[in-house]
C-alpha positions as CSV (number, residue, x, y, z in Angstrom):
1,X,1.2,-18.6,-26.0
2,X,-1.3,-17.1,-28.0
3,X,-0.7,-15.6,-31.9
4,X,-1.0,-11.9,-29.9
5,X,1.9,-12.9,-27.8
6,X,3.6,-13.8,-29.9
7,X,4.1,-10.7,-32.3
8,X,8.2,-11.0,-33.1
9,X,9.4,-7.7,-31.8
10,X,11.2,-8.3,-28.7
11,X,10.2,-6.6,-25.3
12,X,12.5,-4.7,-22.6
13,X,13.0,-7.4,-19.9
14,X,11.6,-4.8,-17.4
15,X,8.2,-4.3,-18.8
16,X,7.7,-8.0,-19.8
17,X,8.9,-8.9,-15.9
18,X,6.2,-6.1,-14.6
19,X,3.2,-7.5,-17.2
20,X,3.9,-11.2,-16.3
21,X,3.7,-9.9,-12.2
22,X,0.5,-7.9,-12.8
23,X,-0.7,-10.9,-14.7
24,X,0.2,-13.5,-12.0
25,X,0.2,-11.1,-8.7
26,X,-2.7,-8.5,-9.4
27,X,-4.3,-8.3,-5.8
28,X,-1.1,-8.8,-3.9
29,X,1.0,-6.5,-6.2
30,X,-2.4,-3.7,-5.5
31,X,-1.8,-4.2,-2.2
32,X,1.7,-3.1,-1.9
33,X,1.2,-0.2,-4.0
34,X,-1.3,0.5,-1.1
35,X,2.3,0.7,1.3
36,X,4.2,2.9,-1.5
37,X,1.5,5.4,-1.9
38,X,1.1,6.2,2.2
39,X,3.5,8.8,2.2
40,X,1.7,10.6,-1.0
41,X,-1.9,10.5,0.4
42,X,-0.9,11.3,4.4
43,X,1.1,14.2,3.0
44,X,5.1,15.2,4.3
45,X,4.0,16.0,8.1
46,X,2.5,12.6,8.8
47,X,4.4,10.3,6.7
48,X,7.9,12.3,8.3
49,X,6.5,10.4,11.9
50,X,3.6,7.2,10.6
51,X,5.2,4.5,8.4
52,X,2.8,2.1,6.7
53,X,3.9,-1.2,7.6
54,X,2.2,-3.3,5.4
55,X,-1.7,-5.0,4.5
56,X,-3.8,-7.9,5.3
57,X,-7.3,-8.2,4.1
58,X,-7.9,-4.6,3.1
59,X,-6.6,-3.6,6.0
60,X,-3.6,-1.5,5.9
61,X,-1.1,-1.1,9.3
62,X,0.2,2.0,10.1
63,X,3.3,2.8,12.8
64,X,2.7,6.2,14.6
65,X,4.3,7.4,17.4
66,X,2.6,8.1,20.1
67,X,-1.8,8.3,21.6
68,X,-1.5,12.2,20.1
69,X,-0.8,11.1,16.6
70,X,-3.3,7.8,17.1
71,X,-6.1,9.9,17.7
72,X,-4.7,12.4,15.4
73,X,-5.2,9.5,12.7
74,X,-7.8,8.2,13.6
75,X,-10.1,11.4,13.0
76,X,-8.7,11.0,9.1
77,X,-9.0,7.6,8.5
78,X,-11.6,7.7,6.0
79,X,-10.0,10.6,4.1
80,X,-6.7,8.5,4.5
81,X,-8.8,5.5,3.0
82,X,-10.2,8.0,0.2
83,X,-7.5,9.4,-0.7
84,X,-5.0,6.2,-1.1
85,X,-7.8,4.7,-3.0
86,X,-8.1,7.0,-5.3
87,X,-3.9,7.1,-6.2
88,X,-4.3,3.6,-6.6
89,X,-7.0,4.2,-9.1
90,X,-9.2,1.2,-7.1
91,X,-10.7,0.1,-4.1
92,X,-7.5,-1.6,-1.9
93,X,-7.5,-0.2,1.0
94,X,-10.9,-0.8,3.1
95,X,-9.7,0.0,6.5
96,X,-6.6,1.6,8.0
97,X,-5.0,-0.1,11.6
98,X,-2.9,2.1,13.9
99,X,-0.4,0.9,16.0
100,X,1.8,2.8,18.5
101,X,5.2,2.7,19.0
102,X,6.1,0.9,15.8
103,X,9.3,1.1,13.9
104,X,10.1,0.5,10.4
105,X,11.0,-2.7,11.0
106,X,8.2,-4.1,12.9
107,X,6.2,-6.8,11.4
108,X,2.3,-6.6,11.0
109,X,2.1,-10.7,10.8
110,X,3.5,-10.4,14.1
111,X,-0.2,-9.2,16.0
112,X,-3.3,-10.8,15.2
């Protein structure tokens, strides 16, 4: 430990767990605030129907319902892209996947 980390006042448990995290997990940590900010930047309608499912490699997997809301999607995808990106405050997100006929629970490890 370094004389800064060590200053003698005592931290909340909570803030010292998320600092040692962002230390250790940066990338991986971005990433899934890439997931949790999907229904923010798609806005009520879509994220009522699309779930983000997870990423891998920039690219971020999105459940939708049906071809209508797939080629729905896919005519946003770079405002989708923009707009996550820019909640996040950096680039994450490079490119957004859709897959039909996914539910909540479905695993984007699972396709490669």
């Amino acid at each position: 430990m370094s004389g800064k980390e060590r200053s003698g006042r005592f931290e909340p448990l909570g803030q010292a767990l998320q600092r040692i995290m962002k230390r250790r997990l940066g990338k991986r940590l971005a990433s899934y605030d890439a997931v949790k900010v999907w229904p923010l930047a798609a806005g009520p309608e879509i994220a009522k129907r699309c779930v983000a499912l997870g990423i891998k490699s920039g690219i971020l997997y999105v459940g939708v319902p049906d071809n209508v809301w797939l080629t729905e999607l896919g005519a946003l995808r770079e405002k989708l892209i923009q707009s996550i990106n820019e909640k996040l405050g950096k680039e994450v997100v490079k490119g957004i996947r859709f897959q039909i006929g996914v539910s909540k629970t479905w695993s984007f490890k699972k396709k490669r």
